[in-house]
N, C-alpha and C positions, 0 to 999 in steps of 0.2 A: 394446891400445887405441891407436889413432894420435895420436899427437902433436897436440895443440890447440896454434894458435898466436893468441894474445892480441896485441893493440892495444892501446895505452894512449896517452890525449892528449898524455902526456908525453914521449912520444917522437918525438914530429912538432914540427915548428920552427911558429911561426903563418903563414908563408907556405905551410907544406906545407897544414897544416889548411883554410885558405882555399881554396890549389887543389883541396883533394880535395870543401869546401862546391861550389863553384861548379861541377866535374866532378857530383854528384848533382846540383845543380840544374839543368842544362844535361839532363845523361841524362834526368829526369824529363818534360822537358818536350818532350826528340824524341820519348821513348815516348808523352806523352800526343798529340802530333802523328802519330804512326805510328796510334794507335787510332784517332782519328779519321778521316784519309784510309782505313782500313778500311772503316769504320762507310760513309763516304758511297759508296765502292768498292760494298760489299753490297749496298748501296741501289738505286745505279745496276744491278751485274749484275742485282737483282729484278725489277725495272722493265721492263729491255730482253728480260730472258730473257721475263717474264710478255709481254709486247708481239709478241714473235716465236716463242710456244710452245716455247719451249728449256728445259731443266732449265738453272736456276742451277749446277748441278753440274757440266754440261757446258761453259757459259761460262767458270768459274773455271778449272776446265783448262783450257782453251785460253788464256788468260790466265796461268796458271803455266808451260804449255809454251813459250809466247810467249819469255814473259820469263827463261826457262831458255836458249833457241832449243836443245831435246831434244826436236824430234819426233822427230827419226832415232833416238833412245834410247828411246823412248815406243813404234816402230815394232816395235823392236828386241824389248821388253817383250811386246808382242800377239803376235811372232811366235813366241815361245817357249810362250807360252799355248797358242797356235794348235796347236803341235808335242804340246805335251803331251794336248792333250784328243782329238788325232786319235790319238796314240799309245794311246791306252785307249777308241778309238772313240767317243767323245761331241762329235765336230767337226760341223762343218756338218751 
């Protein structure tokens, strides 16, 4: 069985404790900040996709590849697809 390792309040000084209070309050509220710029993110790809007939699926990828800058890895990916489905004849 692996080793459980146990915290106890008594082992932390009150300034550790404080920092580690104010380290979850801080975390909690980038996280709730990161949900929300998601939520309106969705919102918007819904919107713009539904407005110019795009699958939201396809906007978000181009948005994750964006912000990767991995087309040339994404290129990369398709052309190996590409390889294999011609190699058992189900290509073009």
């Amino acid at each position: 069985m692996a080793e459980e390792h146990q915290y106890n309040k008594q082992s932390f000084k009150s300034e550790d404790i404080a920092r580690l209070r104010q380290l979850v309050e801080e975390g909690c509220q980038v996280n709730q900040e990161i949900d929300d710029l998601k939520e309106g993110l969705s919102a918007t790809v819904k919107a713009i996709a539904e407005e110019l007939d795009i699958k939201p699926s396809q906007l978000n990828k181009a948005i994750r590849v964006a912000h990767k800058a991995s087309l040339q890895e994404e290129r990369d990916k398709l052309d190996e697809i590409e390889d294999i489905l011609d190699t058992v004849g189900r290509g073009h």
